[in-house]
Structures are given as C-alpha cells and as structure tokens.
C-alpha positions, 0 to 999 in steps of 0.5 A: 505532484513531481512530473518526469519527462520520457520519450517513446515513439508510436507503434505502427504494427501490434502483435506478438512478433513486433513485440517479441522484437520490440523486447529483443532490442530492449525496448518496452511495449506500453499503452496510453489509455485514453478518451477515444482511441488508445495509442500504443507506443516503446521507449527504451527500458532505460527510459523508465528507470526513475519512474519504476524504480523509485519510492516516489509517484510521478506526474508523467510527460509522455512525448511520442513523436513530438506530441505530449500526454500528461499521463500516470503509471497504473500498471506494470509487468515484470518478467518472472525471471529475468524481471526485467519490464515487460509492459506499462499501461498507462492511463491520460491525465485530463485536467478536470476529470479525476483519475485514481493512484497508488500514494505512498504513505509516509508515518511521522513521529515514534508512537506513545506505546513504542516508547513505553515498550510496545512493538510498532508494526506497519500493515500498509505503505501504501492507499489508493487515492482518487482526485483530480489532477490539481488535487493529487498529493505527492504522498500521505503524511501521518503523526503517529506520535499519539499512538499508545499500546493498542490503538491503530490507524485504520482507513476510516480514520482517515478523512482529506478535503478533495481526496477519495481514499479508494481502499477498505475502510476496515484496512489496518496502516499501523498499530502498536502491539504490546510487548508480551505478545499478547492482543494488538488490541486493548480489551474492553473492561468488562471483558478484562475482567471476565478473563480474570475471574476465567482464570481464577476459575481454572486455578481453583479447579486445578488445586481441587483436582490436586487435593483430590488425588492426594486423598485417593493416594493416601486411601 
C-alpha cells in the first residue's frame, strides 16, 4: 500500500471546550484505536489534506510526539455547513493481525454490450476489504471487456486469494443495460416466450373488442 506521513501531538485534556478550542485554532481532534488504551491526539487540518481529499488509500505513519503508529483512516466527520474536518478516527495497523478498509474499485476495458449500444452503468466504487497489513491491495482491478447487454458484476463473482471481501455478496458493481430502456437483465427463454405469446394475446382481445363495436354500430 501508498503510506503518508503526518504529525499531531497527544492530547493532555479531552472535552468539549478543549476541543470547541482545538477547532478554533484549525486544528483537528482525532483518535487512534489501539490494543490497550486508545491515544487521542490534533494535528493541524492542512495535515490531512492528501489523505481526505484524494481518490486513493493510504497506509498511514502517524508521529505523535516522536513515536510512530502505522495506522489506517476509517472514519470521518465533516462539518454540516462549513465541511470542514471536524474528527478522524483512526484504528493501529499491527503486522500480523488483519484490519478491514474501503478499497477503491478501478473498472478496466469498455464492455461487449456498451459497443453494441447498451448503456453501461456503475453501482459501486468502492468494497470493504479485509486482509492483513501485507496483503492490502492499493485498489481492486476489474476487466469488463467481456461484459455483453444483460450481464453484470455482483460481489460473489468475485474471489482473491488472501483478501476478505466484507460487503453483500448480492451487491451490484456494474452492468450493462440495454439501450431501449428495458430490463438490466436478459430474461430466460422460456420467460421470453411466455411474454410474447402475453402479448399476442392482448393483440387478439383488442382487434375483437374492435369488430365487436362495430357491429353494435351498424345494428
């Protein structure tokens, strides 16, 4: 995985005023998760400007007061109006215990189904990966070159060797609609089928309620 590095000092008081004065002075109020005792810490917002606002994950080497934490991002709040960082909570990565992340998910290729006119359409961006520390891939890549009108990628098509995928396995990534606006999903033969016969059967009711009208006219 990509680390960065960032700085932050330990809190010695914790609170709503220290930290009402904390975000005062543009600081953020943050917690590292740990075995043990938990360390609650600030750092400067600019300090985590290329973790929040990038599309990619980091590894994160967090000094606070000269001792370093390997440490992930797993939560973060925004204020409602100003959206500015209000609190990250951070969680200690240790070597040979596996830890759970948001992943990017990048889709490779243009589907079969999008060069033959259907509509391809993302439902996720992202999975929540579990592995250990070694394991944690930086992204998830998918070739959906082979993806026709109908077909789709769900999480249970999906399988990595060392990697948990945390999320419902009935969760949609991508599929590939057709371009009339009718169902993502192709219909089974026999379904098909049954449709059309549906429809010829409306056809054939409407033209007799048609000559029946007319011949009540004409009476």
């Amino acid at each position: 995985m990509k680390s960065i590095q960032i700085q932050g000092s330990i809190r010695e008081e914790v609170g709503k005023k220290s930290t009402h004065e904390l975000r005062k002075k543009g600081h953020v109020p943050c917690v590292l998760y740990r075995e043990g005792k938990s360390i609650h810490f600030e750092a400067p917002e600019k300090n985590f400007f290329n973790l929040v606002y990038s599309p990619d994950v980091y590894l994160v080497s967090l000094d606070l007061d000269g001792t370093e934490y390997k440490a992930v991002m797993q939560d973060i709040q925004f204020h409602p109006v100003r959206d500015d960082i209000q609190h990250i909570d951070f969680y200690q990565v240790i070597e040979k215990h596996p830890f759970w992340m948001r992943i990017p998910v990048r889709f490779e290729g243009v589907p079969a189904g999008v060069t033959e006119g259907g509509k391809e359409i993302i439902k996720s961006r992202k999975l929540i990966i579990k592995a250990l520390p070694k394991d944690m891939p930086d992204e998830i890549k998918l070739d959906v070159t082979g993806l026709n009108i109908g077909d789709s990628i769900r999480v249970a098509d999906l399988s990595y060797e060392n990697l948990e995928i945390i999320d419902d396995p009935n969760q949609v990534l991508i599929l590939v609609k057709s371009p009339r606006g009718g169902a993502a999903f192709a219909l089974p033969e026999e379904e098909a089928a049954e449709g059309e016969e549906g429809a010829e059967a409306a056809e054939e009711g409407a033209e007799a309620a048609e000559e029946g009208g007319g011949e009540e006219a004409e009476e």
